[in-house]
VMD Tcl script that builds the backbone (N, CA, C; Angstrom):
set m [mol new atoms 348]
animate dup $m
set s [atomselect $m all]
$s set {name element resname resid chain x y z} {
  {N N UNK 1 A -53.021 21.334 80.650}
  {CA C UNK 1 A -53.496 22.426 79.832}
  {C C UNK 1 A -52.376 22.874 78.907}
  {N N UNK 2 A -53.011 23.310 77.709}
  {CA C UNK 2 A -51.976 23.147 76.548}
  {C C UNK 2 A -52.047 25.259 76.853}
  {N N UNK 3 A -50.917 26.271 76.645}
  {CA C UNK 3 A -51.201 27.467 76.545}
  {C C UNK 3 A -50.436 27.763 75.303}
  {N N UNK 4 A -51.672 28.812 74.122}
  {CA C UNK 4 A -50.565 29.061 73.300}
  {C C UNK 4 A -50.486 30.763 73.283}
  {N N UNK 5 A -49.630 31.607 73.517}
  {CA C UNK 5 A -49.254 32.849 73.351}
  {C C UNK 5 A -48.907 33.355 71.768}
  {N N UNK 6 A -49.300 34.373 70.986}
  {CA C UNK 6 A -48.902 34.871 69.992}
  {C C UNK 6 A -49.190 36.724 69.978}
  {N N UNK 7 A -47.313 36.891 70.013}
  {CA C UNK 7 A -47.240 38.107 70.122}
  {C C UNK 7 A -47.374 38.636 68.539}
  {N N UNK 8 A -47.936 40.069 68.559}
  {CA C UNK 8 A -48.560 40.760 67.329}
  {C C UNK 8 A -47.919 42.304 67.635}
  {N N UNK 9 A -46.920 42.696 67.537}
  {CA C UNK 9 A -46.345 44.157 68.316}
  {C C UNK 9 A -47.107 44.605 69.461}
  {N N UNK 10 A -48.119 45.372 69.720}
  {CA C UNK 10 A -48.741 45.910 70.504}
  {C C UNK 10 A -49.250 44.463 71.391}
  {N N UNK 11 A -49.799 43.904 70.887}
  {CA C UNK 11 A -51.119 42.837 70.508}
  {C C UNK 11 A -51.178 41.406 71.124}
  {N N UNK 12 A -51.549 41.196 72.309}
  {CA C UNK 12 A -51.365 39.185 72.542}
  {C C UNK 12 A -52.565 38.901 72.634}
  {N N UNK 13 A -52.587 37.370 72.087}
  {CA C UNK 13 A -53.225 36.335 72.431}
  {C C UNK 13 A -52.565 35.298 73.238}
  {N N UNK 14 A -53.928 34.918 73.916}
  {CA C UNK 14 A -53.138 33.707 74.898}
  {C C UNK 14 A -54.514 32.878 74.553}
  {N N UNK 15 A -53.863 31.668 74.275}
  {CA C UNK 15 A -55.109 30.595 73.871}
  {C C UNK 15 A -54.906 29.389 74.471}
  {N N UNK 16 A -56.018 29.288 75.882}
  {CA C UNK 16 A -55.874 28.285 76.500}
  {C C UNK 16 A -56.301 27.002 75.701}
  {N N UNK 17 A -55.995 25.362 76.162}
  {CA C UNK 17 A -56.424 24.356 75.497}
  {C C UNK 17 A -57.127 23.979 76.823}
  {N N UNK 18 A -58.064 23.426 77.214}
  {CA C UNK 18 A -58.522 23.006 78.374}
  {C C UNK 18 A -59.157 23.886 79.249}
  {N N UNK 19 A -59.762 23.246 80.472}
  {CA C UNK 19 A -60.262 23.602 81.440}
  {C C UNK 19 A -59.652 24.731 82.302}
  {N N UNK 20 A -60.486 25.888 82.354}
  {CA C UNK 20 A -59.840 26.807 83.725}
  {C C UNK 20 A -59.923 26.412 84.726}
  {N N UNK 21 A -59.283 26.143 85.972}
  {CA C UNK 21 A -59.622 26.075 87.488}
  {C C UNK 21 A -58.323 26.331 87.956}
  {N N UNK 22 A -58.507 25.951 89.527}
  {CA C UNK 22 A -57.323 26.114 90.345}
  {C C UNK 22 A -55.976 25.655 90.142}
  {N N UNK 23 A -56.013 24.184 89.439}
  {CA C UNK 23 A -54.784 24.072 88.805}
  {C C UNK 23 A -54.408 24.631 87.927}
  {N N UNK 24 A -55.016 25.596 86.756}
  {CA C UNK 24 A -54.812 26.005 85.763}
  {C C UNK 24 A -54.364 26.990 85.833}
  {N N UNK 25 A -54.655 28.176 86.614}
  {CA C UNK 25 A -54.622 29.272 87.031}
  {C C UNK 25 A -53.140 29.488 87.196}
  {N N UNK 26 A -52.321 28.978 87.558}
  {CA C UNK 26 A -50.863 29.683 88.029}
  {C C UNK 26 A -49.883 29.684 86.527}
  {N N UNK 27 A -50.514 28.083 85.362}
  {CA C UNK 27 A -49.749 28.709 84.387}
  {C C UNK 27 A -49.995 29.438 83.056}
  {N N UNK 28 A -51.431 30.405 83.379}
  {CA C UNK 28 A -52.132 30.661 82.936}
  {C C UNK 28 A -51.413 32.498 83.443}
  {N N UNK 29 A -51.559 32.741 84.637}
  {CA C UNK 29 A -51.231 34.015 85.229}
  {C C UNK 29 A -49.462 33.906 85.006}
  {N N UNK 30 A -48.514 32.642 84.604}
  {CA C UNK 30 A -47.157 33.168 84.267}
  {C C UNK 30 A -47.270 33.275 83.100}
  {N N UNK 31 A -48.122 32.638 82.030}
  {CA C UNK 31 A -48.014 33.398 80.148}
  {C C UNK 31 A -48.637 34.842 80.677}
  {N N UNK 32 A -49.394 35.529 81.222}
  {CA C UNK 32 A -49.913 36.941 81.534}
  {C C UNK 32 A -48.172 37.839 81.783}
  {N N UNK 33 A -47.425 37.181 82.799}
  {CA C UNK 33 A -46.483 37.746 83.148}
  {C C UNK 33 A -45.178 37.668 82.331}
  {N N UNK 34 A -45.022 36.229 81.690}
  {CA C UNK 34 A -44.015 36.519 80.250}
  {C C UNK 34 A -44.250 37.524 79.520}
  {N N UNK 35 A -45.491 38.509 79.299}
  {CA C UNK 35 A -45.472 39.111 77.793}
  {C C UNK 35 A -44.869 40.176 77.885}
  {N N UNK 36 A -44.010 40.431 76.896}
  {CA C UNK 36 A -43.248 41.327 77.440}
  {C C UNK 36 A -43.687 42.755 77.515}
  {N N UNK 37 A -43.300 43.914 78.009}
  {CA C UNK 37 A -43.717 45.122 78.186}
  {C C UNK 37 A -44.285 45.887 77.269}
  {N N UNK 38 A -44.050 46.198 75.898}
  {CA C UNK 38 A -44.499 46.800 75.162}
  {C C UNK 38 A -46.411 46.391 74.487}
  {N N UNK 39 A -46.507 44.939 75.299}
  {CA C UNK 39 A -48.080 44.599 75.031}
  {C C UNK 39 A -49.104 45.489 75.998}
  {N N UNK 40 A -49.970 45.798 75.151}
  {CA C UNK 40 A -50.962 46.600 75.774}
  {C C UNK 40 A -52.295 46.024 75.499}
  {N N UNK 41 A -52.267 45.082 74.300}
  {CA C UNK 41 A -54.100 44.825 74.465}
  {C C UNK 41 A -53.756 43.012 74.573}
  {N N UNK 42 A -54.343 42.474 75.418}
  {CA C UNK 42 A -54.459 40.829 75.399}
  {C C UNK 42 A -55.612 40.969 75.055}
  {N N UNK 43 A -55.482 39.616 74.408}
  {CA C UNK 43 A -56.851 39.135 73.885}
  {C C UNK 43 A -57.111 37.411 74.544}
  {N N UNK 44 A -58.016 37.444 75.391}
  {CA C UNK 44 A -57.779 35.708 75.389}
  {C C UNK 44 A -58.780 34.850 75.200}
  {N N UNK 45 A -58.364 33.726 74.434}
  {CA C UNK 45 A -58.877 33.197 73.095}
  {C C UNK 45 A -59.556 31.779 73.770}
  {N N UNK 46 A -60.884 31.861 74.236}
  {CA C UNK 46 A -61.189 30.612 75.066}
  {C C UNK 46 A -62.444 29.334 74.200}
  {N N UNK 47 A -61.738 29.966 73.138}
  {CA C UNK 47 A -62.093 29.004 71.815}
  {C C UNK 47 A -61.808 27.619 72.117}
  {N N UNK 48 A -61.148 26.894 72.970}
  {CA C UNK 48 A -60.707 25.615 73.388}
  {C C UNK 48 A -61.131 25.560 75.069}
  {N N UNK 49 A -62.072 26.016 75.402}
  {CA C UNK 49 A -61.840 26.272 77.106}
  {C C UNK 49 A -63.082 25.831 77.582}
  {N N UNK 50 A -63.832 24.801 77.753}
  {CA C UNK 50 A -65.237 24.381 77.499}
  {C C UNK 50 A -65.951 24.242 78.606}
  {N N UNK 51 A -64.578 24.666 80.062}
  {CA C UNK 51 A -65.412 25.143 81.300}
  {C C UNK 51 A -64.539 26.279 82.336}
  {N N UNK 52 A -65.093 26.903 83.026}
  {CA C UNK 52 A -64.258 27.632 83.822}
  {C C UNK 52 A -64.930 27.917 85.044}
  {N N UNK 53 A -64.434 27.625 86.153}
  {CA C UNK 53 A -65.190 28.114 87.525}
  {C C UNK 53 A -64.211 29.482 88.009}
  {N N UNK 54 A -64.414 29.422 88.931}
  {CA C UNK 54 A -64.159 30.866 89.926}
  {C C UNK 54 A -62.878 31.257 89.438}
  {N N UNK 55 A -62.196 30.122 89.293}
  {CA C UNK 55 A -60.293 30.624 88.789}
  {C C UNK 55 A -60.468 31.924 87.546}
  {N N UNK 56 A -61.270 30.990 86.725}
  {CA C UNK 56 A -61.630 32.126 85.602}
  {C C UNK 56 A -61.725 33.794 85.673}
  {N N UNK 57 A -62.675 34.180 86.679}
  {CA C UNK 57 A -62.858 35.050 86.856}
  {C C UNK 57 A -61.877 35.715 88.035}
  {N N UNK 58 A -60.878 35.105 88.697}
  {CA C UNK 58 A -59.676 35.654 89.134}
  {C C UNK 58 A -58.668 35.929 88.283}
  {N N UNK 59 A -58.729 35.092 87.192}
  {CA C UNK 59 A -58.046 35.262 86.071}
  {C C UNK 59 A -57.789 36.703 85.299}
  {N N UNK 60 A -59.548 36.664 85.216}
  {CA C UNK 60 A -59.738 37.755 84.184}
  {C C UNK 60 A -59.999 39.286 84.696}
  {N N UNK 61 A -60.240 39.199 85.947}
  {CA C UNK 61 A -60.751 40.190 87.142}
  {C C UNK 61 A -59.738 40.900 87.894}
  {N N UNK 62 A -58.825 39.810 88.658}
  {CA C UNK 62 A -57.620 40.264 89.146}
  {C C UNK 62 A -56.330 40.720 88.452}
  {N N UNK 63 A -55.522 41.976 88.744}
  {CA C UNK 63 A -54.969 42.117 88.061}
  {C C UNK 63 A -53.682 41.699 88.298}
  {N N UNK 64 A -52.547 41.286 87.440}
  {CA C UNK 64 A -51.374 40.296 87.957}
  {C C UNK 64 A -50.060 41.265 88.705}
  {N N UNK 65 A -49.088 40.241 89.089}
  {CA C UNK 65 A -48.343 40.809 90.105}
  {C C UNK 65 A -47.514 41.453 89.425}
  {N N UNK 66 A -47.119 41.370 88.067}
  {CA C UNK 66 A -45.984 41.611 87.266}
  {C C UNK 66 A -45.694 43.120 87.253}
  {N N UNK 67 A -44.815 43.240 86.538}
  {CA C UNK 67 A -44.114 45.259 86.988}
  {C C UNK 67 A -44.613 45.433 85.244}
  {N N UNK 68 A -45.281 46.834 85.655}
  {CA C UNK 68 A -45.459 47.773 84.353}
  {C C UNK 68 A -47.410 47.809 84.170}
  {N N UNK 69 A -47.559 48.122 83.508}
  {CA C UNK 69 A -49.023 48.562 83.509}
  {C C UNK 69 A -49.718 46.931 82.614}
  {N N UNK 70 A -51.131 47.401 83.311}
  {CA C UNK 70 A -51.902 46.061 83.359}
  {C C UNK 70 A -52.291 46.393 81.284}
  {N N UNK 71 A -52.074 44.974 81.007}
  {CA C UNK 71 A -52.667 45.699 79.376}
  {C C UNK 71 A -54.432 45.196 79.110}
  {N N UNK 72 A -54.673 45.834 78.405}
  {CA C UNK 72 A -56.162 45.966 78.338}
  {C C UNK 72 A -56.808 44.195 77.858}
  {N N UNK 73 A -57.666 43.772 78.464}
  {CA C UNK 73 A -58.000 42.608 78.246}
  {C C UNK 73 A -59.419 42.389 77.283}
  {N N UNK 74 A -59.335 41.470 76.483}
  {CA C UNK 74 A -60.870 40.771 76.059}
  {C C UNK 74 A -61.056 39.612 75.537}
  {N N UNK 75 A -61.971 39.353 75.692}
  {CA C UNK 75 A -62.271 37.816 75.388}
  {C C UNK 75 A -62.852 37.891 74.237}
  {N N UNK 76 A -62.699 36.491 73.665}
  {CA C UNK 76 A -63.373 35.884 72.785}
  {C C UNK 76 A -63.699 34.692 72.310}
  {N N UNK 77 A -64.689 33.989 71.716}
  {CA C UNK 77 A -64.510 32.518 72.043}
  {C C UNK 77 A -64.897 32.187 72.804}
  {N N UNK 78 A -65.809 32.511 73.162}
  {CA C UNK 78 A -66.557 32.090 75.053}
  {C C UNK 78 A -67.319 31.149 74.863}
  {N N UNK 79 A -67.379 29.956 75.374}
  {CA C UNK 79 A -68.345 28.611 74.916}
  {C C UNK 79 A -69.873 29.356 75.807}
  {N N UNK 80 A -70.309 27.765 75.991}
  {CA C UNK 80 A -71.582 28.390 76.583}
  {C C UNK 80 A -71.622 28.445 78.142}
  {N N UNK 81 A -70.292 27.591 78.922}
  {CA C UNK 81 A -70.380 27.290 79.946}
  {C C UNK 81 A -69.360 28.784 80.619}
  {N N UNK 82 A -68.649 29.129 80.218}
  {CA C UNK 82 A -68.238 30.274 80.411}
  {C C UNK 82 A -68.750 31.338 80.514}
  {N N UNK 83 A -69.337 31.488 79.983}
  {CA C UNK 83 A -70.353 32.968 79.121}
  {C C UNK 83 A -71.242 33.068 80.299}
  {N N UNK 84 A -71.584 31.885 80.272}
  {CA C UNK 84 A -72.922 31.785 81.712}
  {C C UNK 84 A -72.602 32.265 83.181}
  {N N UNK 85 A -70.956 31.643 82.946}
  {CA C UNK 85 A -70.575 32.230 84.132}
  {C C UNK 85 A -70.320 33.594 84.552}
  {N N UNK 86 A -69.899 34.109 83.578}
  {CA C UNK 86 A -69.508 35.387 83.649}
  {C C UNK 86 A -70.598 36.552 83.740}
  {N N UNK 87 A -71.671 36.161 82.745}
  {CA C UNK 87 A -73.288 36.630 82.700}
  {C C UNK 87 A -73.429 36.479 84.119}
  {N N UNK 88 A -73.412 35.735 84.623}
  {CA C UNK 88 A -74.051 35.645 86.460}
  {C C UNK 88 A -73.053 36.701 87.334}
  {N N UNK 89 A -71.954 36.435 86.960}
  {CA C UNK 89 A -71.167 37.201 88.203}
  {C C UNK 89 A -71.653 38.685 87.498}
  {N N UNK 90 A -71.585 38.642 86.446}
  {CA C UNK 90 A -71.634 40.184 86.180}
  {C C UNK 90 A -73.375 40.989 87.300}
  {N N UNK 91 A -74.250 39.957 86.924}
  {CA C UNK 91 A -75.444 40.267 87.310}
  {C C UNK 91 A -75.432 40.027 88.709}
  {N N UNK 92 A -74.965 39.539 89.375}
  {CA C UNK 92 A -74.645 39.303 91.230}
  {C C UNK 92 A -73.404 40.485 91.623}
  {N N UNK 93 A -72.655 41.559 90.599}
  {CA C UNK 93 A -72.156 42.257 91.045}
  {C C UNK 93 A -71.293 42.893 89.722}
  {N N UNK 94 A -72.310 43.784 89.731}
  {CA C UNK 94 A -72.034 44.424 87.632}
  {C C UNK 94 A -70.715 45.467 88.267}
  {N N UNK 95 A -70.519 46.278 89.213}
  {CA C UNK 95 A -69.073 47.203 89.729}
  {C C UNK 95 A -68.057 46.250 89.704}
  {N N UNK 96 A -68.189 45.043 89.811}
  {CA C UNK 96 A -66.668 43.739 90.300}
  {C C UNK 96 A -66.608 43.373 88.913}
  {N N UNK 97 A -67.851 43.062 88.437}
  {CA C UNK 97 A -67.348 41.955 86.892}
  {C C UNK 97 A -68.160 43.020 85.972}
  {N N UNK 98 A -67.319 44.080 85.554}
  {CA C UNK 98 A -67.477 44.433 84.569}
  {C C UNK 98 A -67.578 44.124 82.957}
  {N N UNK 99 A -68.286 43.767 82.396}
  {CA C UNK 99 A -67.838 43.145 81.321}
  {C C UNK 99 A -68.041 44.088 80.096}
  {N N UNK 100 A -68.379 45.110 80.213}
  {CA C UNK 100 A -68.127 46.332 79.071}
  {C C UNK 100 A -66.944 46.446 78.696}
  {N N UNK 101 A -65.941 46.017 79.213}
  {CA C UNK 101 A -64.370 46.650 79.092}
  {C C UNK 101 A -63.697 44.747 78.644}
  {N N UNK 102 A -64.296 43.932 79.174}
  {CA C UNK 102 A -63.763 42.598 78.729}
  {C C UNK 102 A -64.101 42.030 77.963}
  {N N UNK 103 A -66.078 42.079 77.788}
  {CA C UNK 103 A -66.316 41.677 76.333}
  {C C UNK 103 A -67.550 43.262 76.163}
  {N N UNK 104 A -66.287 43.997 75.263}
  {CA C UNK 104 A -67.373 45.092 74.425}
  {C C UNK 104 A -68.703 44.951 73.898}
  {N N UNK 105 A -68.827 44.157 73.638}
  {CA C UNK 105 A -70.323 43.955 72.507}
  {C C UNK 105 A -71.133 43.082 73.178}
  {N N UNK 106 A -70.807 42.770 74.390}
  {CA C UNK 106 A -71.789 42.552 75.560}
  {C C UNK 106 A -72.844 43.984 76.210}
  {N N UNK 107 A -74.362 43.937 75.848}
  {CA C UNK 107 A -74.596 45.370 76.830}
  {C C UNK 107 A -74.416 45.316 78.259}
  {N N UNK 108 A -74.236 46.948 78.693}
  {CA C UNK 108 A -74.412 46.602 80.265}
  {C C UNK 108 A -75.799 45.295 80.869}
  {N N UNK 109 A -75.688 45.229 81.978}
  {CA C UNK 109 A -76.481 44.498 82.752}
  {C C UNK 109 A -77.851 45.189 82.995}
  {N N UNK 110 A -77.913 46.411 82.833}
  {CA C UNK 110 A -79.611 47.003 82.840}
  {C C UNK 110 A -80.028 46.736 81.668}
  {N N UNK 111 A -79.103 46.614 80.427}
  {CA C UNK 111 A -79.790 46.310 79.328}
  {C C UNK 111 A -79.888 44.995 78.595}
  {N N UNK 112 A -79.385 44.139 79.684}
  {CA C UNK 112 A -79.559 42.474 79.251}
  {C C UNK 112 A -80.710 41.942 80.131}
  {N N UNK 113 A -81.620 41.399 79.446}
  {CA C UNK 113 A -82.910 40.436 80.344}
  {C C UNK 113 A -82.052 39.457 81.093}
  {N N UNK 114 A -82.505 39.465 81.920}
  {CA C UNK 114 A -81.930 38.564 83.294}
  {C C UNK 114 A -82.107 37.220 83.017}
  {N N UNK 115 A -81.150 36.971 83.196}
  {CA C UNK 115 A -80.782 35.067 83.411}
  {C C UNK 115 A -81.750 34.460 83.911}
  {N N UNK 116 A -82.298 33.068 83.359}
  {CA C UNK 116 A -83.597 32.735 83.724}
  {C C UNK 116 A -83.247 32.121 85.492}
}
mol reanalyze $m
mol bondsrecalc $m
mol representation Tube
mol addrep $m
């Protein structure tokens, strides 16, 4: 997996190349922990990311071990295999996978028709 980080003052992106999973996950959560302190909004850019299982959503859910406050996260770029995933967890447990706060312009889950 290719990771690319671009700091913006406040502002990161992290733009994975490849697949999320279990291997992916650890150097995925150390670009989270390089950025340095003064970042407050990540953005991560899964414009290249064309699948993601469970890692994903530990990814994006759990918050990391690093010292100083968690900075605000959102996605963008969500293929279709992602999106789906996240649509489900949200709807099997809308309090855990919030996605109002990760992808804004997603509605809550009372106001999305249910996954076929």
């Amino acid at each position: 997996m290719n990771i690319t980080t671009t700091i913006d003052g406040t502002s990161a992106r992290i733009s994975p190349c490849g697949e999320i999973d279990f291997d992916s996950l650890p150097p995925l959560r150390a670009a989270v922990d390089a950025l340095p302190a003064q970042v407050t909004d990540l953005q991560w850019d899964l414009t290249h990311t064309p699948f993601m299982d469970v890692a994903g959503l530990h990814l994006l859910f759990t918050p990391t071990t690093g010292s100083g406050p968690e900075p605000r996260a959102t996605v963008t770029g969500l293929r279709t295999q992602p999106l789906s995933l996240l649509l489900m967890a949200a709807d099997v447990n809308p309090a855990l996978f919030d996605l109002s706060r990760l992808l804004p312009d997603i509605p809550p889950a009372g106001l999305r028709p249910a996954l076929p």
